[in-house]
Backbone as JSON Lines, residues from 0, in Angstrom:
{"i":0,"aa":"X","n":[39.32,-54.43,-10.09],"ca":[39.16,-54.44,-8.66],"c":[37.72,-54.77,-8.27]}
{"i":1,"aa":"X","n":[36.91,-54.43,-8.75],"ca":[35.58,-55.08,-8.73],"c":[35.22,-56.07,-8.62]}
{"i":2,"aa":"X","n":[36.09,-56.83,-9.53],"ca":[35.28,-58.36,-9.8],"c":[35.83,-58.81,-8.41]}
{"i":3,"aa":"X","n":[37.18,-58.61,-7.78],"ca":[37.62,-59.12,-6.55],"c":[36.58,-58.6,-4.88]}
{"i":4,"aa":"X","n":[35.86,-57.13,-5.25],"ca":[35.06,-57.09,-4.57],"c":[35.95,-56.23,-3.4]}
{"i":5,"aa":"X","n":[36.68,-55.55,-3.93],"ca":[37.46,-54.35,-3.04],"c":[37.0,-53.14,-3.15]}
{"i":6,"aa":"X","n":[36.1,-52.77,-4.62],"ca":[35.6,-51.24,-4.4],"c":[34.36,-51.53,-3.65]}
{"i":7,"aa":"X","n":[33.27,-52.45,-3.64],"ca":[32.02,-52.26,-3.19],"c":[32.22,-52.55,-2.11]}
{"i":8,"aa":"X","n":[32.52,-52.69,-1.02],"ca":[32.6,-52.29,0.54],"c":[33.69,-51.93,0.86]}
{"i":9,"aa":"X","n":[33.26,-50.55,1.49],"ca":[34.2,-49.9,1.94],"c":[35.09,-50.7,3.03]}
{"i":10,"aa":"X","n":[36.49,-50.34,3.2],"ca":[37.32,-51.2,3.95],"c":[37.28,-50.45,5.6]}
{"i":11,"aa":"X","n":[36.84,-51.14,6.57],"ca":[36.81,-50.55,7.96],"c":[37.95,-50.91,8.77]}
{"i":12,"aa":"X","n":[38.58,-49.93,9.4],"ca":[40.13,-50.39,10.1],"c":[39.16,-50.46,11.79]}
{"i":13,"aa":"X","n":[39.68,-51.66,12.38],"ca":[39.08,-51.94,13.56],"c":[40.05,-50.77,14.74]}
{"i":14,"aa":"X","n":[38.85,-51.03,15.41],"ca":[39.27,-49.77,16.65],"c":[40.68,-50.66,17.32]}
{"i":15,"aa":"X","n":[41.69,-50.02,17.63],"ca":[42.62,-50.54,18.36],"c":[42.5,-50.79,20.09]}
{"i":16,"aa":"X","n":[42.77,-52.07,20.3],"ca":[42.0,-52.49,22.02],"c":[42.97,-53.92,22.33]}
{"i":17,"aa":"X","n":[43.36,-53.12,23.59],"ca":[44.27,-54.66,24.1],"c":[43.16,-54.53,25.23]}
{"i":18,"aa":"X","n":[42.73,-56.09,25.38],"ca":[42.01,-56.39,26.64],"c":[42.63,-57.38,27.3]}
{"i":19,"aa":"X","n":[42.85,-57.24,28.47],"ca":[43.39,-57.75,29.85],"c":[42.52,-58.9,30.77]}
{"i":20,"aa":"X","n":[42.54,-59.95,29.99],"ca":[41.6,-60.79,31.24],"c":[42.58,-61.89,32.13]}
{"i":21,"aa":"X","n":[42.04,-61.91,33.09],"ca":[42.84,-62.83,34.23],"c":[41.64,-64.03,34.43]}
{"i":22,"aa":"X","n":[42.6,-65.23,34.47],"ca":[41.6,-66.8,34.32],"c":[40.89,-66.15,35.6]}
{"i":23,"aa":"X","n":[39.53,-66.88,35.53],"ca":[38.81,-67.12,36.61],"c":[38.0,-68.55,36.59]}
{"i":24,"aa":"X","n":[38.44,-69.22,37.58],"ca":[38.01,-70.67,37.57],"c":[36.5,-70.57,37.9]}
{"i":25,"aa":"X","n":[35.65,-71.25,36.54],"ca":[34.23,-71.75,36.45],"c":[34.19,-73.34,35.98]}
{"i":26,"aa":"X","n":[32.5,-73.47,36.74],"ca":[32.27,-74.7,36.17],"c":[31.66,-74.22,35.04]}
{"i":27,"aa":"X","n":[31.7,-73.32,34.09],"ca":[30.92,-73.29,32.66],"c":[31.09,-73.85,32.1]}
{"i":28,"aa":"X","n":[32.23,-74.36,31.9],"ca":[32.09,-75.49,30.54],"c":[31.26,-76.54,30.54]}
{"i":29,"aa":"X","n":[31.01,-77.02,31.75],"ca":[29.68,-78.2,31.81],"c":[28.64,-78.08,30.91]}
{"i":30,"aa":"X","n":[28.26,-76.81,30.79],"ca":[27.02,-76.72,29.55],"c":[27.3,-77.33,28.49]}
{"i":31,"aa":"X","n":[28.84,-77.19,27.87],"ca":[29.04,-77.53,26.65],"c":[29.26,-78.82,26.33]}
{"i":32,"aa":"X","n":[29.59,-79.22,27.74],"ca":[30.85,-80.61,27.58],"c":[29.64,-81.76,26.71]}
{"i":33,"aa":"X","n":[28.38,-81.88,26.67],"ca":[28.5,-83.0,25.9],"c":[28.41,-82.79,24.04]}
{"i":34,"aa":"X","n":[28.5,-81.77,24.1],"ca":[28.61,-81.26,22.46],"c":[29.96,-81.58,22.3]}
{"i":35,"aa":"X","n":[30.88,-81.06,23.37],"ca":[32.8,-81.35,23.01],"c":[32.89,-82.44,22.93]}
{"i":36,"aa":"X","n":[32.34,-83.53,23.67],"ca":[32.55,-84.54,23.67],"c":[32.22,-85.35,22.52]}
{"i":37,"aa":"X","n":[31.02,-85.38,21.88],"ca":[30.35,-85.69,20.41],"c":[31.37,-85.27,19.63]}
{"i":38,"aa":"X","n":[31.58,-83.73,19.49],"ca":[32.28,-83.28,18.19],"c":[33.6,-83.86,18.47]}
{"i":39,"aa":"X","n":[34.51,-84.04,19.32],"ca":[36.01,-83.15,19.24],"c":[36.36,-84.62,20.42]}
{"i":40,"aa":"X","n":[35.76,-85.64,20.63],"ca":[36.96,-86.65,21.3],"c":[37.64,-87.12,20.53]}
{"i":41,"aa":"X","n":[37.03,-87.36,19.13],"ca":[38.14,-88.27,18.24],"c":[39.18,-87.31,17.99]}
{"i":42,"aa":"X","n":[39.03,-85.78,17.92],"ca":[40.45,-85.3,18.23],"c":[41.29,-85.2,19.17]}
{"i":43,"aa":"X","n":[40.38,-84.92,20.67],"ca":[40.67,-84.81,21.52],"c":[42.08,-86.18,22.42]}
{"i":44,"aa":"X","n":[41.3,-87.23,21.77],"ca":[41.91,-88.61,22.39],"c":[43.23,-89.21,21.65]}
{"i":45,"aa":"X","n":[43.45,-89.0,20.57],"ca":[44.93,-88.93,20.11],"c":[46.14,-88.3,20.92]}
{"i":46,"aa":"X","n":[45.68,-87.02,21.23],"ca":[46.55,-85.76,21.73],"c":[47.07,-86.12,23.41]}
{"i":47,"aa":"X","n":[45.64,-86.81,23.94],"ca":[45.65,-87.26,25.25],"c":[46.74,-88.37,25.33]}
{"i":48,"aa":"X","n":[46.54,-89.3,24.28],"ca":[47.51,-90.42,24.11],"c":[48.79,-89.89,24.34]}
{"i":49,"aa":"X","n":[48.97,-89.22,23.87],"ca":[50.32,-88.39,23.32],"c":[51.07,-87.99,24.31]}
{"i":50,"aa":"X","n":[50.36,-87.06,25.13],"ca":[50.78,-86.88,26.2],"c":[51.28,-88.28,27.68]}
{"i":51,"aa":"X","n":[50.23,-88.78,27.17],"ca":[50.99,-89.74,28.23],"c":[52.01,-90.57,27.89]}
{"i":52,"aa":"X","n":[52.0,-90.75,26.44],"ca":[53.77,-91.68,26.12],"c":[54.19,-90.51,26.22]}
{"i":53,"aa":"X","n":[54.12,-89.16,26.43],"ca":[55.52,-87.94,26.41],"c":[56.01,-88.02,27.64]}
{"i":54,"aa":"X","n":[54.72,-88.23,28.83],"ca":[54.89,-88.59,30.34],"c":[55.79,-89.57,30.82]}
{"i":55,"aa":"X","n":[55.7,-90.63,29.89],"ca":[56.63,-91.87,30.26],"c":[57.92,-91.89,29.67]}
{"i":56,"aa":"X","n":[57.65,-91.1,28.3],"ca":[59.36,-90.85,27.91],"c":[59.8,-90.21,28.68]}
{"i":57,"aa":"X","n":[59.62,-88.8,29.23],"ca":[60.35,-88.2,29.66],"c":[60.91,-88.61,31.3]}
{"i":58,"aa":"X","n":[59.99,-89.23,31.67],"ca":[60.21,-89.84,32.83],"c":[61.07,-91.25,32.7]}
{"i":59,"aa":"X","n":[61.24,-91.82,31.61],"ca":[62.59,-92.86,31.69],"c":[63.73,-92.17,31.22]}
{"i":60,"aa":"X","n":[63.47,-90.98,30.61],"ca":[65.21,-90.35,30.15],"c":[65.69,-89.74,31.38]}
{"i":61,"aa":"X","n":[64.8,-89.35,32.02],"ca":[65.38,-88.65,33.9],"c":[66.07,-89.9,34.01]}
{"i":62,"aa":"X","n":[65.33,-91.55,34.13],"ca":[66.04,-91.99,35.14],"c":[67.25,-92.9,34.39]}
{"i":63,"aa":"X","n":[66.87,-92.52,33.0],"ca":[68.59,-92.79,31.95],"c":[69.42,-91.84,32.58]}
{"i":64,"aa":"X","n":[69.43,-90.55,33.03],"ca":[69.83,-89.5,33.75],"c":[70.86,-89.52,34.91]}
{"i":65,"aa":"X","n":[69.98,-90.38,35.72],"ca":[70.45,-90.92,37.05],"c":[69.23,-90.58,38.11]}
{"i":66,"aa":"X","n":[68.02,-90.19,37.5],"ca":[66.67,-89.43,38.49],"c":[65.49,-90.32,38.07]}
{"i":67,"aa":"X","n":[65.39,-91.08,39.39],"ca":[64.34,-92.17,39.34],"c":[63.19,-91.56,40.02]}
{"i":68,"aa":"X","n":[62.28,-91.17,38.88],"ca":[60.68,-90.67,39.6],"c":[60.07,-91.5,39.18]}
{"i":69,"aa":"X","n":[58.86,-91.7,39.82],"ca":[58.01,-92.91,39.8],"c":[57.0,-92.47,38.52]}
{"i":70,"aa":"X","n":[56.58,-93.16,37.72],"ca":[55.89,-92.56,36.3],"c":[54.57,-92.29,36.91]}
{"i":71,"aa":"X","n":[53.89,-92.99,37.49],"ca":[52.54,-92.79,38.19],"c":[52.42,-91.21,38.52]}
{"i":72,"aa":"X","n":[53.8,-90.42,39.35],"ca":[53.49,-89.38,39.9],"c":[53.69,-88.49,38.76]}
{"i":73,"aa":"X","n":[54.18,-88.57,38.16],"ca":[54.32,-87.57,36.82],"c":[52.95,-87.45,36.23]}
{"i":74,"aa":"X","n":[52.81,-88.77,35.66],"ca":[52.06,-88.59,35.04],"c":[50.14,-88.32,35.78]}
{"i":75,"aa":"X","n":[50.46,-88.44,37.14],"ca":[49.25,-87.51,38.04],"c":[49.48,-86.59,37.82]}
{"i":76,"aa":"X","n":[50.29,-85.53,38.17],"ca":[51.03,-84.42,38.19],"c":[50.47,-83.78,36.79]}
{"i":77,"aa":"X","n":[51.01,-84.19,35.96],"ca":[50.65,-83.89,34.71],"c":[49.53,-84.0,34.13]}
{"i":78,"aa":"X","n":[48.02,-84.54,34.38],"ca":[46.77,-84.57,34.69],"c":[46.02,-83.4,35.56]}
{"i":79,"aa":"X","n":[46.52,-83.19,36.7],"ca":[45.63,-82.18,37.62],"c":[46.21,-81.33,37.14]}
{"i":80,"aa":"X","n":[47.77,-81.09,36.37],"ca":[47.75,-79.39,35.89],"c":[46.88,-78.81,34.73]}
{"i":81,"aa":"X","n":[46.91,-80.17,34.04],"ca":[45.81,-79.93,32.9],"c":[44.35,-79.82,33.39]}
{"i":82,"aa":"X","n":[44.05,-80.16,34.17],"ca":[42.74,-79.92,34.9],"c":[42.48,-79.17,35.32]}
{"i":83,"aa":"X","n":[43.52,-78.14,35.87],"ca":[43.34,-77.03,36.88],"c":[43.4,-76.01,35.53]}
{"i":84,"aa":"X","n":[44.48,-76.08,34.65],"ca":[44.45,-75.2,33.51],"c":[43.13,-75.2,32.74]}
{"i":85,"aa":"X","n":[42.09,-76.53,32.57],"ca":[41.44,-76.27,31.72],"c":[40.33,-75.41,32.54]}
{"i":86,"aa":"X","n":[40.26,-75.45,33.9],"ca":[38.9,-75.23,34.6],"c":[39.32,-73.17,34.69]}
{"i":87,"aa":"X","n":[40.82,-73.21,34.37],"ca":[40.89,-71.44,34.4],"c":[40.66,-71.27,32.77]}
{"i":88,"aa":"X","n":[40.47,-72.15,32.01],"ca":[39.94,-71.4,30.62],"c":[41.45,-72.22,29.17]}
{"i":89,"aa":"X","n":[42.28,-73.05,30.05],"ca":[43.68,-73.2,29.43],"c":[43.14,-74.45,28.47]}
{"i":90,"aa":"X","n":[43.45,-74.2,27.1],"ca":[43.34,-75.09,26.16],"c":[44.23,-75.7,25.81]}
{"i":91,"aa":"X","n":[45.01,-75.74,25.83],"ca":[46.05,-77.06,25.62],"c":[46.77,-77.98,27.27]}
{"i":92,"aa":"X","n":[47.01,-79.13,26.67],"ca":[47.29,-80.0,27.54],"c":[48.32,-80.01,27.85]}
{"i":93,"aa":"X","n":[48.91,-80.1,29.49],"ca":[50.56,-80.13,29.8],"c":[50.82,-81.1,29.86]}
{"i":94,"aa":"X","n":[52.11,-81.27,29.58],"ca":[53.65,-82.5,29.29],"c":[54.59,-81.95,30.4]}
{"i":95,"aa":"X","n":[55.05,-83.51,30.79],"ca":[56.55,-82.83,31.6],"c":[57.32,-82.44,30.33]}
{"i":96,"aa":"X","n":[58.4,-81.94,30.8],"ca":[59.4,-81.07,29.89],"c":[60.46,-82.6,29.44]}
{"i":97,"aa":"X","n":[60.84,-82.38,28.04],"ca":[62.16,-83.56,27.67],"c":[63.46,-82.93,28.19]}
{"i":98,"aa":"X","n":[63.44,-82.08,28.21],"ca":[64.99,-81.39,28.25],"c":[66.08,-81.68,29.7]}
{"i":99,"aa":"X","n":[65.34,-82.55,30.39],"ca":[66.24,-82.75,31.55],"c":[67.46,-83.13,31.92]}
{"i":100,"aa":"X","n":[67.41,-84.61,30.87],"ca":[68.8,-85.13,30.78],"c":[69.98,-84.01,30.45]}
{"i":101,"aa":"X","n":[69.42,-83.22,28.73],"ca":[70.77,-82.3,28.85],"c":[70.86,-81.19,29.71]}
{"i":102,"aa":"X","n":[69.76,-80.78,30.45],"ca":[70.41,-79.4,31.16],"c":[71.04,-79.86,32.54]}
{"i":103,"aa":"X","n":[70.78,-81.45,32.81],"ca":[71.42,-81.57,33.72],"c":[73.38,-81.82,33.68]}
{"i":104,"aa":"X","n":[73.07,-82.47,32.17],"ca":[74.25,-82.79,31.59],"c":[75.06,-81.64,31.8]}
{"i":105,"aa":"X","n":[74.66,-80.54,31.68],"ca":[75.37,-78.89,31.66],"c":[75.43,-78.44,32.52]}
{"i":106,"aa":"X","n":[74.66,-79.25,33.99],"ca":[74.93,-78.61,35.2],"c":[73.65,-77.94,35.89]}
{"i":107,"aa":"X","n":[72.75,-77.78,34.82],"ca":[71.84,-77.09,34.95],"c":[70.9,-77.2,36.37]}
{"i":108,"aa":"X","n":[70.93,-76.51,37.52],"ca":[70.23,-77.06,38.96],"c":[68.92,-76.25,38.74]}
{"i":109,"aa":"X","n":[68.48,-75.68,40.26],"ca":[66.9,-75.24,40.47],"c":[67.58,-73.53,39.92]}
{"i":110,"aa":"X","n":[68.55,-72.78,40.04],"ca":[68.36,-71.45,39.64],"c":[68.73,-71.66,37.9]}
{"i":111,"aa":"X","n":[68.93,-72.19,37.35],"ca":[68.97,-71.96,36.03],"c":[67.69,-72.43,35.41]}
{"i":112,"aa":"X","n":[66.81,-73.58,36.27],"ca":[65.54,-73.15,35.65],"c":[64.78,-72.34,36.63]}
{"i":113,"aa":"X","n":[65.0,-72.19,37.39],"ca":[64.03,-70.56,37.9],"c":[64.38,-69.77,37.0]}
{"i":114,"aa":"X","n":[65.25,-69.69,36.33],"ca":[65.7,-68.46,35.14],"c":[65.3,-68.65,34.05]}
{"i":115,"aa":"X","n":[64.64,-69.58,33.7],"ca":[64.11,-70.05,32.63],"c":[62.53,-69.79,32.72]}
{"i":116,"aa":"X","n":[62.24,-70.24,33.93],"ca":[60.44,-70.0,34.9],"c":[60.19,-68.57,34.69]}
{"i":117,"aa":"X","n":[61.35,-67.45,35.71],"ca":[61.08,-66.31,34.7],"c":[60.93,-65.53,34.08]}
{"i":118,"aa":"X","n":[61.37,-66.23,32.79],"ca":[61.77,-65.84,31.21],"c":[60.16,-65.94,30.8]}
{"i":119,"aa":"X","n":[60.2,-66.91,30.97],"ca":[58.67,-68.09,30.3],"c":[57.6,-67.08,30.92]}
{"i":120,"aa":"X","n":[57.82,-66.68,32.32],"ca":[56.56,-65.89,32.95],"c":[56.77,-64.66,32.47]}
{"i":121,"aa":"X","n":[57.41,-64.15,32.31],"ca":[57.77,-62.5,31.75],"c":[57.0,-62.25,30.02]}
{"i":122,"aa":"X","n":[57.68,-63.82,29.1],"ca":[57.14,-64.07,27.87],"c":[55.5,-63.82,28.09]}
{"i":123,"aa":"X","n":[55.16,-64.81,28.92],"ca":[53.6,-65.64,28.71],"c":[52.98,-63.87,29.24]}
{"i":124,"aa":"X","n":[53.14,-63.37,30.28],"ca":[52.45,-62.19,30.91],"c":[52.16,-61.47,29.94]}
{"i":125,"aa":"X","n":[53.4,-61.28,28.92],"ca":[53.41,-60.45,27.63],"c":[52.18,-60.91,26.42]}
{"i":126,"aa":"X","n":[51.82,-61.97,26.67],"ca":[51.11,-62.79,25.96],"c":[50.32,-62.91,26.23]}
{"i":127,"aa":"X","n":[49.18,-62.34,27.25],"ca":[48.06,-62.81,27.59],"c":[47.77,-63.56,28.48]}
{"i":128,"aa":"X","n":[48.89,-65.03,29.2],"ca":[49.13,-65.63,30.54],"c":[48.95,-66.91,29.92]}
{"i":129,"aa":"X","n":[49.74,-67.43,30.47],"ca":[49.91,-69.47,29.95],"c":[49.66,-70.1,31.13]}
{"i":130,"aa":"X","n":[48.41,-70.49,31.77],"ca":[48.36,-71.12,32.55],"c":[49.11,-72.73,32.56]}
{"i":131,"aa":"X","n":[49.22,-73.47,31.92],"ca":[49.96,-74.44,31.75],"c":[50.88,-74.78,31.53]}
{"i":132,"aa":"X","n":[51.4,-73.39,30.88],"ca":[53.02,-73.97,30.57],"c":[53.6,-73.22,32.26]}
{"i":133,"aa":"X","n":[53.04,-72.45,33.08],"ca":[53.86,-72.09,34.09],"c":[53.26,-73.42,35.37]}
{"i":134,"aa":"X","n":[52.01,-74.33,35.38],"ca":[52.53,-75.5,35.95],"c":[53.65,-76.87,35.58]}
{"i":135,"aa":"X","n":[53.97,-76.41,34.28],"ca":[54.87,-77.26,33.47],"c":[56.38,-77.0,34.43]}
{"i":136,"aa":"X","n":[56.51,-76.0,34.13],"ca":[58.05,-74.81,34.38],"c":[57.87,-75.61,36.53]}
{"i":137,"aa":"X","n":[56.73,-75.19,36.93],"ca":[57.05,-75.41,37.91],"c":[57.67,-77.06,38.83]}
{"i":138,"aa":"X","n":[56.67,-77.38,37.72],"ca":[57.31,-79.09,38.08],"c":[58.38,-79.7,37.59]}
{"i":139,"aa":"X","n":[59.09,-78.73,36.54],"ca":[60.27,-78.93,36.36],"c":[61.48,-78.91,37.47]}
{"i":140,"aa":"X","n":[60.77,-76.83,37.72],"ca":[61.57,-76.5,38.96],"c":[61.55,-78.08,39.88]}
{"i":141,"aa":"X","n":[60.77,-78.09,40.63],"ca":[60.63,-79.2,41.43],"c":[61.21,-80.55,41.44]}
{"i":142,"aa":"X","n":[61.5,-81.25,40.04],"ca":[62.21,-81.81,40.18],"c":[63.66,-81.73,40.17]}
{"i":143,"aa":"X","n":[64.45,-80.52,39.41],"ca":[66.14,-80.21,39.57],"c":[66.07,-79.78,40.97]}
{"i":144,"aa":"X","n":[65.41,-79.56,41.81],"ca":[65.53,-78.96,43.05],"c":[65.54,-80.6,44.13]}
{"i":145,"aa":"X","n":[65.02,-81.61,43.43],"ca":[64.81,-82.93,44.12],"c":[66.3,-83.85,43.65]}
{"i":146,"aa":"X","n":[66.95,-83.03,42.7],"ca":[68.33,-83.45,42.24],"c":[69.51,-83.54,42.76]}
{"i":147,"aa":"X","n":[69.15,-82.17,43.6],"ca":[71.08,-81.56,44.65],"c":[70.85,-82.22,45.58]}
């Protein structure tokens, strides 16, 4: 056990602590942004890509669907939520949702995804708070509600 280095420091069990923070929108990240930008665009700009062919897929399977939204507005839509998420502290980037075609296929209108909105908000609250995935959920709502 030694040589692994388990008897010579003693093992400390950390104090038990749930902490509760709620986003608060700052411009702090400006300090950092040109270090993020140096280190982390070449990761950063793949992911961005990504999202916007997810923007345009999902927005031609709506209108394989029978729901013609204009890709421009989605994919705005899907920009300022990520913007607004990152400026409350939200690190990952939002996508419209794929799942439209089949839940519409099933019938699925605005209360079966409000029931889904929240599930997701009940989950995420439990979790610490998802700022992005609940502007996701909402623009979902918004569009089965632009459906009936």
């Amino acid at each position: 056990m030694g040589a692994l280095g388990w008897s010579v420091h003693p093992i400390a069990v950390p104090a038990a602590s749930f902490p509760v923070g709620f986003p608060v929108p700052s411009l702090a990240f400006l300090t950092g942004l040109p270090i993020a930008v140096r280190d982390y665009l070449p990761l950063a700009l793949p992911f961005a890509i990504l999202t916007v062919i997810g923007g345009i897929n999902v927005t031609e399977s709506a209108r394989i669907a029978g729901d013609d939204y204009r890709t421009r507005d989605i994919l705005l839509t899907e920009a300022i939520a990520t913007l607004i998420a990152g400026v409350c502290g939200g690190v990952s980037q939002s996508t419209p949702y794929i799942g439209h075609p089949a839940y519409k296929a099933m019938g699925g209108r605005a209360g079966y995804n409000g029931g889904r909105f929240a599930g997701r908000r009940s989950r995420c609250a439990l979790a610490g708070g998802c700022v992005a995935g609940g502007a996701r959920a909402m623009r979902r709502q918004r569009r089965l509600i632009a459906t009936r």
